[in-house]
C-alpha angles and dihedrals in degrees: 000000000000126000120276123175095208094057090034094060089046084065100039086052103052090052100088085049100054096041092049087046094043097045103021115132092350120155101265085242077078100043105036104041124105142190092256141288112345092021135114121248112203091264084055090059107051087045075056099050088047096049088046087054084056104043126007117039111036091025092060087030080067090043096059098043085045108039105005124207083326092091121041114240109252113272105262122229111231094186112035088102082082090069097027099051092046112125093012129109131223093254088055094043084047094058099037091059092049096058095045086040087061101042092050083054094054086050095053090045087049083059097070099206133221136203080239097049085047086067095049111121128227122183107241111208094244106014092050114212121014144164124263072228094059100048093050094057083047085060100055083042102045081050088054093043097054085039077059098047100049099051087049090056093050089043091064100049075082097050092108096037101058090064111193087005094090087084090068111033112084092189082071110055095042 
């Protein structure tokens, strides 16, 4: 499928939602259990999301329609949710996502892209040049990835409890 922004915002704006709906309220054995040492729980990755609103998709959005590939896009932090999110609860990161989700949303709306401006290139750190297009598509997948991601976490909390299950549930061997 090729990108389409319409399509693509439709996506980028149901995320909060989903997430809220899917982790809301939840006993913190859901939300803060991970897959082992170096993984995400669910509560990582919405200090994730938060911090890639900040700092990663509309900020080098802005760099490519203003520089080009001219200027790198700053180095991202992958990790900086671990001091960010210290002392907050889900409810607060929750909410938290869903306003600077919104307000990237509205950015990216004040653009006014065109089919021309989606071509536009920007240099990425490690992936050298690459399209405002394809960032933004970067952007719907990395949210499905870490939906993904999420659900399989929680998934496994039951490993142990499915018995003989596990043969037949894929969530669980991934």
């Amino acid at each position: 499928m090729e990108y389409q922004l319409d399509h693509a915002k439709e996506v980028l704006r149901r995320t909060p939602a989903t997430l809220n709906a899917l982790l809301s309220d939840l006993p913190n054995e859901w939300v803060l259990a991970n897959e082992g040492p170096d993984t995400f729980s669910p509560y990582d990755v919405i200090g994730h999301l938060i911090e890639g609103e900040e700092n990663d998709w509309i900020p080098r959005a802005r760099i490519i329609l203003e520089l080009g590939a001219a200027r790198p896009f700053d180095k991202f932090d992958r990790f900086a949710m671990y001091e960010k999110s210290k002392g907050k609860s889900l409810t607060e990161l929750l909410a938290r996502f869903e306003q600077v989700r919104g307000a990237s949303l509205r950015q990216l709306d004040e653009m006014n892209l065109t089919p021309e401006l989606l071509q536009k290139t920007g240099t990425h750190p490690a992936l050298g040049v690459v399209t405002l297009s394809q960032l933004l598509s970067a952007w719907v997948v990395h949210d499905l990835g870490h939906i993904r991601q999420i659900v399989r976490v929680m998934a496994k909390q039951y490993r142990e409890a499915v018995g003989p299950w596990t043969a037949y549930l894929s969530i669980l061997n991934q």
